[in-house]
Each structure stands twice: as structure tokens, then as C-alpha cells.
C-alpha positions in Angstrom: -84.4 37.7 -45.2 -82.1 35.2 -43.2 -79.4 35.5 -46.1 -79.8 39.2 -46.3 -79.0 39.5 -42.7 -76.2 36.6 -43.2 -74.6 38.6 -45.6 -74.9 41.9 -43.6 -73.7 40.3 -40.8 -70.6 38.3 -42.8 -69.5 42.3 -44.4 -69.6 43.9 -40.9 -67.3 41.5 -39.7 -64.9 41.8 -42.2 -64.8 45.4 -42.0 -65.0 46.3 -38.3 -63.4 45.7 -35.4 -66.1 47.1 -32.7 -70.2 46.7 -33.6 -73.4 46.4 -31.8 -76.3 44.1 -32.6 -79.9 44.2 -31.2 -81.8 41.1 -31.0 -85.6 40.8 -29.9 -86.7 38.3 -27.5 -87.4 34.7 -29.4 -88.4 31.6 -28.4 -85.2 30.1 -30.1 -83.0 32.5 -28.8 -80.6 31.3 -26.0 -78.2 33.7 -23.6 -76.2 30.8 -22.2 -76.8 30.6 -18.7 -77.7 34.5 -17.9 -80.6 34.4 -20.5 -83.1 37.9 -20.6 -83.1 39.9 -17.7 -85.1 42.4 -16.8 -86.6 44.6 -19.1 -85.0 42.2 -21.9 -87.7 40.0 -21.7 -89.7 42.8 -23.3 -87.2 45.1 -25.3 -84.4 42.7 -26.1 -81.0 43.0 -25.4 -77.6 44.5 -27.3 -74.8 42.7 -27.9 -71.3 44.4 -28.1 -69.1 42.5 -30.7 -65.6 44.1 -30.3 -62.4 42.1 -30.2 -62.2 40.9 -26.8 -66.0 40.2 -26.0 -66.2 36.9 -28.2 -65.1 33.9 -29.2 -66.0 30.7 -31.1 -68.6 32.3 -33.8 -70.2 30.5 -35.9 -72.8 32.1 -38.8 -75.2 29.5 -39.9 -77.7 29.7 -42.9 -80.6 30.4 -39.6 -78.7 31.4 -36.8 -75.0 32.5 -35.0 -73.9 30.7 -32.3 -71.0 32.5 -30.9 -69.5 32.7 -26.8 -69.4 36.0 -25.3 -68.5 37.7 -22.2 -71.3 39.2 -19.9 -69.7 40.5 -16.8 -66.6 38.6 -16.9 -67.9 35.4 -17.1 -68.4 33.6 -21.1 -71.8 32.7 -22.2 -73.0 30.5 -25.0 -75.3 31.8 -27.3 -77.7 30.8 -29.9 -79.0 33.4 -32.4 -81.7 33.1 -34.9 -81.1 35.7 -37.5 -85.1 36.2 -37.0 -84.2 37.7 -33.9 -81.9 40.0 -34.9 -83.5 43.6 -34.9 -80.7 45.9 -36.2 -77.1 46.1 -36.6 -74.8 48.8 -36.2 -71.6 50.4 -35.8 -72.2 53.1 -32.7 -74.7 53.6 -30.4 -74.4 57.4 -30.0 -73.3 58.6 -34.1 -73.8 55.8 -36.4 -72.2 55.4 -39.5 -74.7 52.9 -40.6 -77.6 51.3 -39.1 -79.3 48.0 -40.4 -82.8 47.9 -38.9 -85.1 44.7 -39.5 -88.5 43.4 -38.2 -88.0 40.3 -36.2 -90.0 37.6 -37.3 -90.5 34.4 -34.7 -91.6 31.2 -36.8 -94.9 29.6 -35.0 -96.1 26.4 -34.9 -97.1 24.9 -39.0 -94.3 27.6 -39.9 -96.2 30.2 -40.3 -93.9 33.6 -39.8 -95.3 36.1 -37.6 -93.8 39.5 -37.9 -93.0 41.2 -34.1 -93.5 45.0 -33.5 -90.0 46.0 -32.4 -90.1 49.1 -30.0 -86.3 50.6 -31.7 -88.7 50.9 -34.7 -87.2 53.8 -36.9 -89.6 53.0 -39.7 -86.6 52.5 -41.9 -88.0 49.1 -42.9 -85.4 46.9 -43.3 -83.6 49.4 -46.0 -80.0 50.3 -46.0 -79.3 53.1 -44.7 -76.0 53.7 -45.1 -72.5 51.2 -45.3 -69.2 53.6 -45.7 -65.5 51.7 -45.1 -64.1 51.5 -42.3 -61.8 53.3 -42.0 -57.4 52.5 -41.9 
């Protein structure tokens, strides 16, 4: 699922200039030194990747590390693709949503599938991926 996300994640940023990406709390998961506030802690946090809000990414086989702003100030962050909830284009009219279950990696590496509140039963499908447009 790590690849499938990878890829996702790989096509979205060849194609648009402005997208949002939900991530889950995870043990891995590191917000530089702001880390989850708040209701974070429970519901996660969204990221807004547009062309001014980051720098420095990096997509790895298992995770993106990337620096972003939050409130003026850059943050480093490291993101396990297993934390990585959904991914889309706007928050109010989508285009296209991709919706995954995060899954945090336990001790003995078992996986352990986490109930994500933004559930929209879509299970992981696509549900839609038009061009952006010129």
C-alpha cells in the first residue's frame, strides 16, 4: 500500500500546484518542533502543500520528509506513508479524493489497521483523478 500511496502522491505533484493531505496521528510521525496540537493528537492534522508552504521534499519508499511552514515559522517533518489518511485537491469541491486506512506498524511488525474518523467508506478506491487543468 506504501507504493500505491508513493505513486499517488508522486502524480499529484506533477500535476498540481495547490493539494491537501490528511495524516493520522503515528508513532513515527514527526511535526518538527510544533508536533500535534490539540485535537490533532486524536483526529490528525492537514497539511496544505501549495507552492509557497514547502521546501526540501523528499518521497521515500516508507515515508516524505519535507519542511513546511506553520505560522510563519518552517518545520521539519517526517511522514510515514502509513500515516497518510487521504489526499486531495480541495477541501470544500473536490475533484478527486484519495482516502486510505492508516496502518501504524507494532512491535514484531505486525500491521494494525487504525479507524480514521474522515472515514467515507470509500476504502482506499479511486475515486476520481481528472487533469489539471492549463
Amino acid at each position: 500500500m506504501n507504493q500505491f500511496r508513493q505513486n499517488i502522491f508522486q502524480e499529484i505533484l506533477k500535476n498540481y500546484e495547490k493539494f491537501y493531505v490528511h495524516l493520522m496521528p503515528h508513532p513515527e510521525l514527526i511535526i518538527g518542533v510544533r508536533g500535534l496540537l490539540g485535537d490533532e493528537n486524536k483526529n490528525g492534522l492537514v497539511l496544505v502543500f501549495g507552492p509557497h508552504s514547502y521546501d526540501k521534499l523528499s518521497l521515500e519508499s516508507d515515508c516524505i520528509t519535507v519542511n513546511m511552514k506553520f505560522s510563519g515559522s518552517w518545520e521539519s517533518l517526517y511522514i510515514p506513508l502509513n500515516a497518510v489518511s487521504a489526499i486531495f485537491n480541495d477541501p470544500v469541491k473536490p475533484e478527486f479524493m484519495f482516502s486510505f486506512k492508516p496502518v501504524v506498524r507494532t512491535e514484531g511488525s505486525e500491521e494494525t489497521v487504525m479507524d480514521d474518523p474522515a472515514d467515507n467508506d470509500s476504502g482506499g478506491k479511486i475515486l476520481e483523478f481528472p487533469k489539471r487543468k492549463n
